[in-house]
Every structure is written in structure tokens, then in C-alpha cells.
C-alpha positions in Angstrom: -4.6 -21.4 7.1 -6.3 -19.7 9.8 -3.6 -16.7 11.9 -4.9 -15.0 15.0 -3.9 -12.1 16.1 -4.4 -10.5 19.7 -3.3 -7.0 20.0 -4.3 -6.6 16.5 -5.5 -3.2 16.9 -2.2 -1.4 17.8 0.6 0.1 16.2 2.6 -3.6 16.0 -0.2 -5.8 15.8 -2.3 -3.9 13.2 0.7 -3.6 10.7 1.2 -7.4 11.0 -2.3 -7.7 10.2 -2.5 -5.5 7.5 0.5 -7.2 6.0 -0.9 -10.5 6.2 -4.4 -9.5 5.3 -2.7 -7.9 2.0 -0.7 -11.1 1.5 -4.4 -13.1 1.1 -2.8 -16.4 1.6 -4.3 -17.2 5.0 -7.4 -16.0 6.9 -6.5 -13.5 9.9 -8.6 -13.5 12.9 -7.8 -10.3 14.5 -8.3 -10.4 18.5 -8.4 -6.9 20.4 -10.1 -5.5 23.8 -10.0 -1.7 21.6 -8.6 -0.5 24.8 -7.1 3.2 24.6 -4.5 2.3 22.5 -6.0 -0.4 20.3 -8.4 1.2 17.3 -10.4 0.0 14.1 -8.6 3.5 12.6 -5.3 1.3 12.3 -7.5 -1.3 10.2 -9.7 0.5 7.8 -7.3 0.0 4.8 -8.6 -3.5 5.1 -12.1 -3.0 6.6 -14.5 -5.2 4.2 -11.4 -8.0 2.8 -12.9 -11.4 2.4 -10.2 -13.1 4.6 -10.2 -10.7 7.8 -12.3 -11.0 11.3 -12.5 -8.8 13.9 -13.1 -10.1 17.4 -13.8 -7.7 20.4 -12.0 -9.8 23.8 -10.3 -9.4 26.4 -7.4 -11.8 26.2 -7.7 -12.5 30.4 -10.9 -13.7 29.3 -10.0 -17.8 29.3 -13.9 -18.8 28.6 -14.0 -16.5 25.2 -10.7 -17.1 24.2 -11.2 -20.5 24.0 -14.3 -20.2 22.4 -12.3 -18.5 19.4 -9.6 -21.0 19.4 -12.9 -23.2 18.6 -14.3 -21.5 16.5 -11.7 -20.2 13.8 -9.1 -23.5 14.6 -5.8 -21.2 13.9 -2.8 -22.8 12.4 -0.6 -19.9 14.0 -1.2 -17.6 17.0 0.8 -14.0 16.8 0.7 -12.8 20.2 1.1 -9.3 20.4 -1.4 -8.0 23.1 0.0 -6.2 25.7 -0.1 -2.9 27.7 2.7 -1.8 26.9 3.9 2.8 27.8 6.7 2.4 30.8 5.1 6.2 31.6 1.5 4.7 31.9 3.2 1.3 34.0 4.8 3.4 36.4 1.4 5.6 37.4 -0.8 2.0 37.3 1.1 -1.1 37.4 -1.8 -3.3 38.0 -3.1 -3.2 34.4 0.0 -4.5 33.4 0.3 -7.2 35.7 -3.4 -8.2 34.3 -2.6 -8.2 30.8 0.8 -9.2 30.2 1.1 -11.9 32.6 -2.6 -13.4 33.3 -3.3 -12.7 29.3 -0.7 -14.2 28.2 -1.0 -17.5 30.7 -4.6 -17.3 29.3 -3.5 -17.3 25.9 -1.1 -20.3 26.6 -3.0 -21.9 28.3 -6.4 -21.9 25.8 -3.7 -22.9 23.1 -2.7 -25.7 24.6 -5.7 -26.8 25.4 -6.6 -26.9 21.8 -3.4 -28.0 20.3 -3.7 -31.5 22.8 -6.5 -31.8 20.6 -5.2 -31.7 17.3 -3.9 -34.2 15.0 -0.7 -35.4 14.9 0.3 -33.5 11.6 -1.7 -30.2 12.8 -0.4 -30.4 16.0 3.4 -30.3 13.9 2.2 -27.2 11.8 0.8 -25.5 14.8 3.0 -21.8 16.2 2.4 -19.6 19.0 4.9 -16.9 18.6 4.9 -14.7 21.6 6.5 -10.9 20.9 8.3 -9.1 23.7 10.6 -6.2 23.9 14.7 -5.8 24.8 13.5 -4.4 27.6 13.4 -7.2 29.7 17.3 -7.6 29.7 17.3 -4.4 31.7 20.3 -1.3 30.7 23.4 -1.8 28.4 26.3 0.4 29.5 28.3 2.3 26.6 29.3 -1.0 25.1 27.9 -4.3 24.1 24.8 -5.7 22.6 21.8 -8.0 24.0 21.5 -10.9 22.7 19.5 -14.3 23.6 21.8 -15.3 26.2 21.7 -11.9 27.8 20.2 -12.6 31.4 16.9 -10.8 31.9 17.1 -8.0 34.5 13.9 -5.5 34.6 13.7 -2.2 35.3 10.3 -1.3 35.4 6.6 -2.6 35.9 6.2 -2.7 32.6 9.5 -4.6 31.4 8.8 -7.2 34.5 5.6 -7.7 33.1 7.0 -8.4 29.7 9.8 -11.1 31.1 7.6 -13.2 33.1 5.1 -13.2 30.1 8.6 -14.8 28.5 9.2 -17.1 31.2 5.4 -18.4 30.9 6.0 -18.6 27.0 9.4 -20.7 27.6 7.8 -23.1 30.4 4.6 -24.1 28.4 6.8 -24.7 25.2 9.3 -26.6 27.7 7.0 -28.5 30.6 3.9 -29.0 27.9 5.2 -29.2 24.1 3.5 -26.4 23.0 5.0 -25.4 20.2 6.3 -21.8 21.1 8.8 -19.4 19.8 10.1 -15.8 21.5 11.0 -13.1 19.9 12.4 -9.7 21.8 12.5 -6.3 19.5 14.3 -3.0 19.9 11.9 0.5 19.9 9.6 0.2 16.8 8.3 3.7 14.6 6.3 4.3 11.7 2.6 4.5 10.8 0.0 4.3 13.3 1.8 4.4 16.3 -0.3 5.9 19.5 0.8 9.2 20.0 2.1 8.5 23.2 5.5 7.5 22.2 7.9 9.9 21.8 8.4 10.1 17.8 4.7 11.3 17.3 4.8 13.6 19.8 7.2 15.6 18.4 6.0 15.4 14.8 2.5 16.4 16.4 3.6 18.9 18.4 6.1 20.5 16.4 3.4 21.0 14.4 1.2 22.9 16.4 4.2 25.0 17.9 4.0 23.2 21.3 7.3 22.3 23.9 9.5 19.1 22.6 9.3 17.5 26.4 12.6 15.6 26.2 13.5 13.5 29.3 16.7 14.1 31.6 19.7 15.4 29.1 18.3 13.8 25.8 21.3 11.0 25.9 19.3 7.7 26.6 20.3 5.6 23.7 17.6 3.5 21.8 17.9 0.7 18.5 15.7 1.9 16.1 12.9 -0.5 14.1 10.9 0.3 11.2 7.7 -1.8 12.2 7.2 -3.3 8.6 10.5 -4.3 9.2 9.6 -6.1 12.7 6.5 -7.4 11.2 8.6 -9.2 8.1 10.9 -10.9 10.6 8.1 -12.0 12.8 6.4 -13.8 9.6 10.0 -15.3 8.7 10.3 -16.5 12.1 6.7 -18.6 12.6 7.7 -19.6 8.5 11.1 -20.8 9.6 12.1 -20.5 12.7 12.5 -23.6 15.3 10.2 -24.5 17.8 11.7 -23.1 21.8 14.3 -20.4 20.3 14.4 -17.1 20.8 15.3 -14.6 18.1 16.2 -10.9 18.5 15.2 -8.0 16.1 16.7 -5.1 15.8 17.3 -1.8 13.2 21.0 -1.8 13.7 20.0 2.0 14.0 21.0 3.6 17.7 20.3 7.1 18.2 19.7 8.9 21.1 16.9 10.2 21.6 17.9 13.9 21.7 19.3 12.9 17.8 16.0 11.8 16.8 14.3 14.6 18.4 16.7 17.0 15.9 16.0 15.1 13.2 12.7 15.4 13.4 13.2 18.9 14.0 15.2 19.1 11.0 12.1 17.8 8.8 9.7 20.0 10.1 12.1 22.6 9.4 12.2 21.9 5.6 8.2 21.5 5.3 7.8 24.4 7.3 10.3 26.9 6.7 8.7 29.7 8.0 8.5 28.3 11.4 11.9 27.2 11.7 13.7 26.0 13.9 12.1 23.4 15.6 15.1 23.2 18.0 13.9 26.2 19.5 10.6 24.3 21.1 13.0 21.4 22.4 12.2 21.3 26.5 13.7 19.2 28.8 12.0 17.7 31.7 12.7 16.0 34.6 13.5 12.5 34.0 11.3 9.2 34.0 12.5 7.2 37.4 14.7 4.3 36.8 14.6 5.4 32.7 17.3 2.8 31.2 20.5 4.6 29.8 20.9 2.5 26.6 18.9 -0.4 24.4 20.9 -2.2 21.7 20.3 -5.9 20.2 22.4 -7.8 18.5 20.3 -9.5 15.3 23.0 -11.9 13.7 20.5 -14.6 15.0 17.5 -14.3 13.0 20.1 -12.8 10.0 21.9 -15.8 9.8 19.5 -18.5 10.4 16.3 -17.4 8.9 17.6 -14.7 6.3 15.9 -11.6 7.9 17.2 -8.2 7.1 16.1 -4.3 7.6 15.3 -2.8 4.4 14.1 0.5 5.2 17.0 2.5 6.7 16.5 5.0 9.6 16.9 7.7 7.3 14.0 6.6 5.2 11.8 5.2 7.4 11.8 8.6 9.5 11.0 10.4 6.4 8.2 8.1 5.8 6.9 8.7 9.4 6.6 12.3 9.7 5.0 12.2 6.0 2.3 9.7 7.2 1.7 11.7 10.9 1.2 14.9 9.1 -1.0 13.4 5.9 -3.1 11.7 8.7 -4.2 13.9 11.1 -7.6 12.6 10.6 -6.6 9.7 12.0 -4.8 11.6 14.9 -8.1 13.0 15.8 -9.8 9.8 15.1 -8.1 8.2 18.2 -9.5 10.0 20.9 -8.8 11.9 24.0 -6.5 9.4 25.1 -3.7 10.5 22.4 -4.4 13.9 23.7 -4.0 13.5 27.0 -0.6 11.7 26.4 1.3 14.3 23.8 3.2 15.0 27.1 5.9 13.3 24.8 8.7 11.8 27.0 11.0 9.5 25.5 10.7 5.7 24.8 
């Protein structure tokens, strides 16, 4: 088996790779434009395995993408690549535009292409599982979960970017028979996550005694994922899931992000006693224009069906977090000016 991967260089896409270059059952075909956010850093644990390619493209790029579809004939497409800050889609909406809606009609489109071409048994083996955010369903109020049938309502450039990528995901698997499967996720941490997003921002700069920038009051509430977690399910779903569903996956974990901010606070506090309390560099700034109040998903889906559950809890997988950031600040440093520039921290 041959699995390609586009947006394999960042924080989602490289820990699926990883996984499944660790797993050695398949060959993975990693496909990434090593834009600001996308790194070989996230892949040197597996720089030199046998079963792992690296290709440099730009997934708007329909000539070379189907010139890897020809050359490596995947079995499964994981399609991950996508701008993705709501900070960096409000300041330049155009990139997103590009990317998540002409790369991903690229991508579809260069798989079909191939998959017509198939045999009849390949063509039944073949997945294109296209990963998108809860975003695209818009704000909860205090009550109530998302779930598949929830009615897709934007907010932002970069969530309307992300739900017409779905809608081009559904209609090719609908109009064409491509066999395609969606999958929407709540707000992934962990490892290797561009220090952009809120969580390493305030691990980093806690650490070097800088403001906590928190948007508006702190109170927007997220559903927190572990991303080996979100990787696990997105294997279980191209394993066993069915061909024109969609499947949510969340942590069952929401927090605002004021509470995650303390927590944090409250690590830093115990590995660096002497510089305690964090709480104390907690700033609030002015808040992100049309920021969404509340993010929650409701998993029973993919639970029930296809036998997918968290196994790292919030507690733990925080703890694991700030113990990676602060064990890797080579690889902090490694990533360039761009994470710099962004540790103006924000919220997610």
C-alpha cells in the first residue's frame, strides 16, 4: 500500500505521518509546499525510513500533482493541506481562498482522474479522506453540540474556506463516485504545533517572562484534541469508515481558553517555582473580530460505528505538551522567524 499525504509537514499532517511511517505497513508519500508553517523539523524522527518520501508541491499545482498520483499510485489519499490561522485569514484572505478551495478541487480532481483509471477491485480499495475543522458550523451558544447534521454557517475567511473545500469533497464523492469521506475535528494540541496557536505561545512565553495576550475576557469555549488522538481516528475512519459519511472528532474536553491559559500557568509554576505565578503575565487584548463564542462536537458517530475513543485525557496530554515545548526549543528555533513573529498568542 502506497498513502499520500499533503500537508504532511505540519502539526496534523506530520503526526499522521509519523504514525504511519512507524506503523511500516504501507509506504507514505509525504506531499508539502514547506510553506511557513510546514517543516522537515516535524519529520526528522523519521528522516532516512525505508518506506517514507518527501515531495516538495504545491497542491494548486494540477500538472505535478498528477504527476505524483502517477508516479507513487496511492491506495489512500489523507488530505490535510491547508492554510489554516483565522488571525493570518483575516489580515490575507486570498491565500486561503488559493489553498483550501483551488487545492483541494486540484487534489479531487487529479484523484479522480486517476481512480477512473483503476481496476475495478483498486478502484473499490481506493480513499480520499478530506480533514476539516468544527469550524465550518459557525458558533454554538451555551448549550448543544455539532454534529454531522449541524448546518454549516462560517464565520470567518478561514472557516468559509474550509466548508466549501467540504462541499467540493461531498459533490465529487456524490456527482463522480469518488470514493470520499469527511471528517470535521475540534482544536487539536500537542507536539509540534506552529507556535502560532495559542497553547505554545503561552508555554513559550511564559517561559521567557513575556505577556499571556488572551483575547476579549478569556471565556471563548473550545473541545480539546490530543492530535495522536485525531490522527488514530482518522486511520480508523479510511480502515472502516463508509464511503460519503462524515464523522466528527472530538476530546470531549471543553475549556475555555482562559482555563487552559491557568493551567498552563499552573505548570510553569511547578517547573519554575521561582518565577511564579504565571498568572501574573496573563494580558488581555482586544478581541479577534467575529471570534466564535463556543466549539463543541458531539463524537458518538465515529464511537459507535468505527470504535474510536480518546485515550489521552486533557490532563495528560497538557502535561505531555508543555514537557515536549520546553525539551524542544531547538526545534522552536529551528522553525524560523515566522514562529517569532506570531508568539503574539491570541486564542484558537
Amino acid at each position: 500500500m502506497t498513502i499520500l499525504v499533503t500537508g504532511g509537514a505540519g502539526f496534523i499532517g506530520s503526526a499522521l505521518v509519523r504514525d504511519l511511517v512507524k506503523d511500516g505497513a504501507s509506504h507514505v508519500v509525504t506531499v508539502d509546499k514547506l510553506t511557513y508553517a510546514g517543516s522537515l523539523e516535524n519529520l526528522r524522527e523519521i528522516e532516512g525510513a525505508d518506506n517514507h518520501s518527501f515531495e516538495q508541491v504545491d497542491i494548486c499545482d494540477m500538472a505535478a500533482i498528477k504527476s505524483l498520483f502517477d508516479k507513487y499510485k496511492p491506495t489512500t489519499v489523507y488530505h490535510l493541506a491547508a492554510e489554516s490561522h483565522v488571525d493570518r485569514s483575516i489580515d490575507g484572505p486570498a491565500a486561503f481562498i488559493q489553498t483550501n478551495l483551488v487545492g483541494t478541487f486540484t487534489m479531487l480532481q487529479a484523484a479522480l482522474e486517476y481512480w477512473r483509471e483503476l481496476g475495478d477491485s483498486e478502484q473499490a480499495s481506493f480513499r480520499f479522506l478530506h480533514i476539516s475543522t468544527d469550524e465550518v458550523y459557525g458558533e454554538l451558544g451555551p448549550e448543544g453540540l455539532f454534529s454531522e447534521a449541524s448546518p454549516y454557517e462560517p464565520n470567518s475567511p478561514y472557516s468559509s474556506s474550509k466548508a466549501g473545500s467540504d462541499h467540493l469533497a461531498r459533490a465529487w464523492q456524490r456527482t463522480y463516485g469518488l470514493p470520499v469521506l469527511v471528517t470535521n475535528c475540534s482544536n487539536n494540541y500537542g507536539p509540534y504545533q506552529f507556535p502560532e496557536k495559542l497553547l505554545p505561545v503561552i508555554i513559550l512565553n511564559a517561559l521567557e517572562g513575556r505577556d499571556l495576550p488572551v483575547y476579549g475576557n478569556g471565556l471563548n469555549i473550545r473541545d480539546w484534541l490530543y492530535v495522536h488522538d485525531h490522527t488514530a481516528a482518522l486511520r480508523l475512519v479510511v480502515e472502516r469508515g463508509s464511503v460519503g459519511e462524515t464523522y466528527m472528532i472530538g476530546g470531549r474536553a471543553e475549556r475555555t481558553n482562559i482555563d487552559m491559559v491557568k493551567a498552563i500557568c499552573s505548570a510553569m509554576d511547578r517547573k519554575f517555582p521561582d518565577k511564579a505565578p504565571h498568572e501574573n503575565l496573563i494580558k488581555y487584548v482586544t478581541d479577534r473580530p467575529g471570534h466564535d463564542a463556543r466549539y463543541a462536537v458531539d463524537c458518538s458517530k465515529i464511537e459507535k460505528e468505527l470504535g474510536w475513543s480518546q485515550t489521552v485525557t486533557l490532563e495528560e496530554g497538557l502535561a505531555k505538551t508543555v514537557d515536549w515545548y520546553l525539551d524542544n526549543l531547538d526545534w522552536v528555533r529551528a522553525v524560523g522567524e515566522g514562529a517569532e513573529k506570531d508568539r503574539r498568542g491570541l486564542g484558537s
